[in-house]
C-alpha positions, 0 to 999 in steps of 0.5 A: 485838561483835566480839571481836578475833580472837585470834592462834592459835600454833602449839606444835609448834615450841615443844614441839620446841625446849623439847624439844631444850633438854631433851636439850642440857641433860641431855647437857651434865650427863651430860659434866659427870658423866662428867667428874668421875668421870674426874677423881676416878678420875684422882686417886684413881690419881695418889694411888695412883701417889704412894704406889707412888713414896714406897714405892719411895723408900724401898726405894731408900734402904734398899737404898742404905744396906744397899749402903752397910753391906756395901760394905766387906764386899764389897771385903774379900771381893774382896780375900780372892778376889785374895790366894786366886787370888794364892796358888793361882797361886804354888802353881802356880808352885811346883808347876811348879817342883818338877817340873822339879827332881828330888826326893831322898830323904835318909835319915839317921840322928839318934844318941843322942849327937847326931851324925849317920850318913848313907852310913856316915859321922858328921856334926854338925848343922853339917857334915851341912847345910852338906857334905850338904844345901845340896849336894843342894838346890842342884839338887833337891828335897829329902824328909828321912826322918830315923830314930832309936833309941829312946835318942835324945831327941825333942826332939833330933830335933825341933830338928835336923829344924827347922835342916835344913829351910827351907821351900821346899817340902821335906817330912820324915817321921820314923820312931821305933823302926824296924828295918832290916829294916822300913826297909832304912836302916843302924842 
């Protein structure tokens, strides 16, 4: 008996495909890995760029409500730098002023009986501002060296020293207990 004649095949072709399955196969698993870790290190960054962007809100609403408190603070600073360059300008101005006008010193006299001596001659308090000083400030500036005796009451002194003065940049000094030798001024 003849036995049939069995077909032989070939493997070669066979194991070179199994073989290239293979190698299709663990690539295609190596890009499904490589794809997962990109996407759990895309997460894992997105969750970290969230939590950057919530601080940073935060932050951005802490600062909006510490601007918020001191913005009263810093217009009322504004206001007092404005006023400051406003007062440091008329000063300015008054300084410019006083020294296109003369000063003058007026030495004067205060009596114990209240009169007042200027240049050898008695004045009230009256006569002496209204005769002597409005005279004298209408064209300069005016420095009050007021002198008295040692009778004579301070606060007398005091009280004249407050009507003759007017604010306007004038100064006064006053000397208690002073003799003309030192001073110079009539007694």
């Amino acid at each position: 008996m003849n036995a049939l004649h069995e077909e032989r095949r070939s493997t070669g072709p066979l194991i070179a495909f199994i073989d290239l399955l293979f190698l299709l196969v663990a690539f295609l698993v190596l890009v499904l890995f490589f794809m997962k870790t990109e996407k759990t290190e895309a997460q894992v960054e997105l969750e970290t760029v969230q939590q950057r962007l919530a601080t940073v809100e935060k932050e951005k609403s802490a600062i909006e409500a510490a601007i918020s408190k001191l913005s009263p603070l810093v217009e009322q600073f504004a206001l007092q730098e404005r006023k400051e360059i406003q007062k440091r300008r008329a000063m300015a101005a008054r300084e410019i002023r006083r020294k296109q006008r003369p000063t003058v010193r007026l030495n004067y006299r205060i009596e114990a009986d209240g009169r007042i001596r200027f240049e050898d001659k008695f004045y009230s308090i009256e006569q002496f501002r209204d005769q002597v000083v409005e005279r004298l400030r209408a064209s300069n500036w005016l420095g009050f060296h007021a002198f008295a005796a040692p009778e004579t009451p301070f606060g007398v002194v005091v009280r004249y020293r407050r009507r003759l003065l007017k604010g306007a940049g004038e100064f006064d000094t006053y000397w208690d207990n002073l003799t003309r030798k030192k001073t110079g001024v009539p007694q």
